[in-house]
C-alpha positions in Angstrom: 0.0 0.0 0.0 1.5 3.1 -0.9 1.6 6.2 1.5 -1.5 7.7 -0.3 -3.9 4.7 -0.5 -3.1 5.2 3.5 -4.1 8.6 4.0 -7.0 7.7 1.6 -8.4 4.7 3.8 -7.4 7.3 7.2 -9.8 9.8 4.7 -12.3 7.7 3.9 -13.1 6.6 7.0 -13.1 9.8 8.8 -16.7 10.3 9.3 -16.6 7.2 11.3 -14.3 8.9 14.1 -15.6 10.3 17.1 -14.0 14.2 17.6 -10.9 12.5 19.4 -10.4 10.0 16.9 -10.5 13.2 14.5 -7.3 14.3 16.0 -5.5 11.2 16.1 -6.1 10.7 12.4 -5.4 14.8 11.7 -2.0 14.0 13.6 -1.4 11.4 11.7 -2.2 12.9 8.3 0.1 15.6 8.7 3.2 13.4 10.3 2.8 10.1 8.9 6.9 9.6 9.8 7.1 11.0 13.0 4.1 8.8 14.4 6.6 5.8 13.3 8.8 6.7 16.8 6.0 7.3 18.8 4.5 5.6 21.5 0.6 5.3 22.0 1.1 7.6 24.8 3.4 9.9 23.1 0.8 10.0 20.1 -2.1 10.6 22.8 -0.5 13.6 24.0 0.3 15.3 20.9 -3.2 15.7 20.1 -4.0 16.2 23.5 -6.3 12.6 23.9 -6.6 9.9 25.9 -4.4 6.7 25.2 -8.3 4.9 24.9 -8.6 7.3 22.1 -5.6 6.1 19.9 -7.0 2.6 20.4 -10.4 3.4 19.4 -8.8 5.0 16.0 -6.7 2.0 15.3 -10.0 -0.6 15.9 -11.9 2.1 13.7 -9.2 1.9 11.1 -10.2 -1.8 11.1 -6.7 -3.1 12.7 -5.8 -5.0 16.0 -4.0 -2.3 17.9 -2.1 0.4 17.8 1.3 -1.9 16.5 -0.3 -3.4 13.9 -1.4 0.6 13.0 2.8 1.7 12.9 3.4 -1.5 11.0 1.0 -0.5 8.2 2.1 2.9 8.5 5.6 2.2 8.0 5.2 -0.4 5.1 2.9 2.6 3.3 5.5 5.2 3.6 7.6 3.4 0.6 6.0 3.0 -2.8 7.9 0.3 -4.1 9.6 -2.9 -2.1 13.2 -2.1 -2.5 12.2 0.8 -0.4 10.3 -1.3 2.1 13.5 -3.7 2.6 15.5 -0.3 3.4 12.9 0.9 5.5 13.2 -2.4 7.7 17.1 -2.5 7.6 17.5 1.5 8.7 15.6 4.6 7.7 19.0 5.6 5.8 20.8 2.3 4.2 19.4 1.9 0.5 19.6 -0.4 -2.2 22.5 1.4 -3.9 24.5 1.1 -0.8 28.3 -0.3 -1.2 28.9 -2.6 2.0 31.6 0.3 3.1 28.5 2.6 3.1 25.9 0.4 5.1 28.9 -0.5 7.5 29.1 4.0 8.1 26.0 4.2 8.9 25.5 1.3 11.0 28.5 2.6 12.9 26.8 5.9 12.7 23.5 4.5 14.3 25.2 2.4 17.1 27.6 5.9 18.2 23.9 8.1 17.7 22.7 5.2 20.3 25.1 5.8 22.9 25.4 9.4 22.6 21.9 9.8 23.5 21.5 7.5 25.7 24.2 9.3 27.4 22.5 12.2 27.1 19.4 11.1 28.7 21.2 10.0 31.5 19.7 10.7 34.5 22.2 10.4 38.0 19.3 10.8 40.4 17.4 7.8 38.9 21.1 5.8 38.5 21.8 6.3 42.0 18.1 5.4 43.3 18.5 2.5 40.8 21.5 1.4 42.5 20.3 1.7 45.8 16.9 -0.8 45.4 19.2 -3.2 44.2 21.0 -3.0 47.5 18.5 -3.2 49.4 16.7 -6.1 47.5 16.5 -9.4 49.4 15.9 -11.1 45.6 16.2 -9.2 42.1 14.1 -10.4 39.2 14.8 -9.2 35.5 12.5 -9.2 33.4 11.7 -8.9 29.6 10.3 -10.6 26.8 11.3 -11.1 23.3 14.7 -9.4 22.7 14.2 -7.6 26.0 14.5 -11.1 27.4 17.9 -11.1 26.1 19.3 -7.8 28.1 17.2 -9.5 31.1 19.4 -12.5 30.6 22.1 -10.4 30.2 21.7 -8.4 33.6 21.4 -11.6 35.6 24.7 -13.4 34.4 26.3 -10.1 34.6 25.3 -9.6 38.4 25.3 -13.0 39.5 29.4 -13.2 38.7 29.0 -10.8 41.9 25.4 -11.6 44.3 23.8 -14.7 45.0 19.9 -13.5 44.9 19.5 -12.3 40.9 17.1 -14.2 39.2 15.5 -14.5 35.5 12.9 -16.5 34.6 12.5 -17.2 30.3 8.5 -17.9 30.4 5.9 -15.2 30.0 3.7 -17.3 32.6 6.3 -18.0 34.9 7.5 -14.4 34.9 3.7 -13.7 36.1 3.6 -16.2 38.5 7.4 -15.1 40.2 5.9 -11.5 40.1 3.1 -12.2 41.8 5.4 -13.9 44.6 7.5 -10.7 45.0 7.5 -9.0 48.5 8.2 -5.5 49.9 11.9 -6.7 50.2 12.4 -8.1 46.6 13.1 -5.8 43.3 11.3 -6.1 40.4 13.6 -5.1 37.2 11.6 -4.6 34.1 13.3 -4.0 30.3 10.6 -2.8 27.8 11.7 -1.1 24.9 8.2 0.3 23.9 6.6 -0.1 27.6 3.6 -1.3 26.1 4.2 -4.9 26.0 1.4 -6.6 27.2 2.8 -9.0 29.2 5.7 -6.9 30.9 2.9 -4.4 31.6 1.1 -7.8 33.2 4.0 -8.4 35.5 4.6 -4.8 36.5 1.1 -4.9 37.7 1.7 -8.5 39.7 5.0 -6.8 41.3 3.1 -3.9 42.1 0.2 -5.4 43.7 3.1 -7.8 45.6 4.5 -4.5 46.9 7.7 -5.4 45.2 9.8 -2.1 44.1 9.9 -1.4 40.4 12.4 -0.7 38.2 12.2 -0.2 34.3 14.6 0.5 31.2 12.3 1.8 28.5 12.7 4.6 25.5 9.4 6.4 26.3 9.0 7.7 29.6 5.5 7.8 30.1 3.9 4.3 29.0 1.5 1.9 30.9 4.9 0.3 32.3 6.7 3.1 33.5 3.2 4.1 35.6 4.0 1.5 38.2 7.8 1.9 38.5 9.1 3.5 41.1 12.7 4.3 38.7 12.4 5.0 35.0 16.1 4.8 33.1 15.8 5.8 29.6 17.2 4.4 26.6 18.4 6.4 23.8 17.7 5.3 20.4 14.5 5.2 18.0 13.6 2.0 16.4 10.4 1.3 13.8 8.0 -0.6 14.1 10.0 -2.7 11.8 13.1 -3.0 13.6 12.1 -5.3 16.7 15.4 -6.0 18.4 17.7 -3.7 17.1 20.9 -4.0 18.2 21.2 -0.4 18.4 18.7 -0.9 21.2 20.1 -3.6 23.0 23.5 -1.1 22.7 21.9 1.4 24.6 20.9 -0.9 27.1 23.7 -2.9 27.9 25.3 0.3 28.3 22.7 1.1 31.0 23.5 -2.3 32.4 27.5 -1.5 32.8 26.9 1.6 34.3 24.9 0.3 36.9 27.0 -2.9 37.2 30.2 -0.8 38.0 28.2 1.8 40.4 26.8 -1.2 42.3 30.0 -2.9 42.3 32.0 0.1 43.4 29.5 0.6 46.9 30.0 -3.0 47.6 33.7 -3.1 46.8 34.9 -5.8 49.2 32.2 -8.1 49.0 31.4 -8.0 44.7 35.5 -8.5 44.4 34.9 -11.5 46.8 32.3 -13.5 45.1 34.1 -12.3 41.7 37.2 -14.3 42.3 34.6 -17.2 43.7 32.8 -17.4 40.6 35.5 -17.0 38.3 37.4 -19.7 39.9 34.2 -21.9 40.0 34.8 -22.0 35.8 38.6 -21.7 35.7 38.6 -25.9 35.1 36.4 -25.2 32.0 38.6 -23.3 30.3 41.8 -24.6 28.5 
């Protein structure tokens, strides 16, 4: 579907919107690429609506939600496939592109990453984060899909150091171990979008547990980040056709070694204690 067989379906059902609805699909009209890196929340409040209200235009537009909407979107912003594959590499590599070119701006992406996510650093948040994990009689990560991955990540990464890091790989299971969480134990969430139904289903579990919440996301206000207690913010945009980016997952182990050496640094003696414990526990595997 090209971009204006979009805007003409958007058009053609417009009499069908309610006056919000109206001002999603006005929004949308007039910045059909800039939706692309917005969050449901982030749309809502550009046109001054309700999060419901989004919804509502997305079922009206005849789709399942609001990701399926951005997926469409995105595939309609290119008129011909060539420019849909580019579109789902990066917004900038193109057909034409020598392999020295995409490798730029790759390397161009992944530094953008970084450097934002650097910039978006807040200490504050770091320092509270580091603190909860502290005090934390058990640490979950969690995540699904490729935020499963930096949840993996975290927990071997902090359990060369403490015993009581946990990560659980099963949607259901993560439910169940959040709803088992008490006032002493640490939830830690990774979301990219924050809108993932199931990582919004355990934040609700841990929060209803009394568990503290902790959760590494792009947008800062989302359903997840509403029931954490500490937001840290990831700095990098990634389409709706760009699940998993590993400019994303960058920016987020980045946000894991900072918080790994901060944490490690207040608990000196004892983290360079287990350290040699754990890496002595493996020294016979290695050759």
């Amino acid at each position: 579907m090209a971009n204006g067989e979009f805007i003409l379906k958007i058009n053609s059902r417009y009499s069908l919107f309610t006056k919000a609805e109206k001002k999603v699909a006005d929004y949308v009209i007039q910045n059909p690429k800039k939706v692309l890196f917005m969050s449901i929340t982030d749309l809502a409040e550009a046109c001054k609506v309700g999060d419901t209200s989004v919804f509502r235009f997305c079922k009206t537009m005849q789709m399942q939600g609001y990701q399926e909407f951005k997926m469409l979107l995105s595939l309609s912003l290119s008129d011909d496939g060539d420019d849909r594959i580019a579109t789902m590499l990066s917004g900038e590599v193109t057909q034409s592109d020598t392999s020295e070119n995409v490798a730029q701006k790759v390397l161009h992406t992944n530094i953008n990453a970084l450097n934002e996510t650097f910039a978006l650093l807040d200490y504050d948040q770091l320092s509270l984060t580091v603190d909860y994990i502290m005090m934390a009689k058990q640490i979950y990560f969690f995540g699904v899909g490729a935020s499963l991955l930096t949840a993996w990540d975290a927990t071997e990464k902090f359990m060369r150091i403490t015993p009581n890091v946990h990560c659980v790989a099963d949607a259901h299971m993560q439910a169940m171990a959040a709803s088992l969480l008490t006032p002493d134990d640490l939830a830690f969430i990774v979301s990219y979008s924050g809108a993932t139904k199931d990582t919004i289903l355990i934040a609700q579990q841990a929060r209803q547990a009394g568990a503290r919440i902790i959760c590494m996301t792009r947008f800062a206000k989302s359903q997840l980040t509403e029931s954490a207690d500490v937001t840290i913010l990831c700095g990098t945009n990634e389409g709706p056709l760009q699940g998993g980016s590993t400019s994303a997952r960058m920016s987020q182990m980045m946000l894991l070694d900072l918080i790994y050496m901060e944490y490690f640094k207040r608990t000196y003696e004892t983290s360079s204690l287990n350290k040699q414990k754990t890496s002595g526990a493996v020294l016979k595997k290695l050759y």
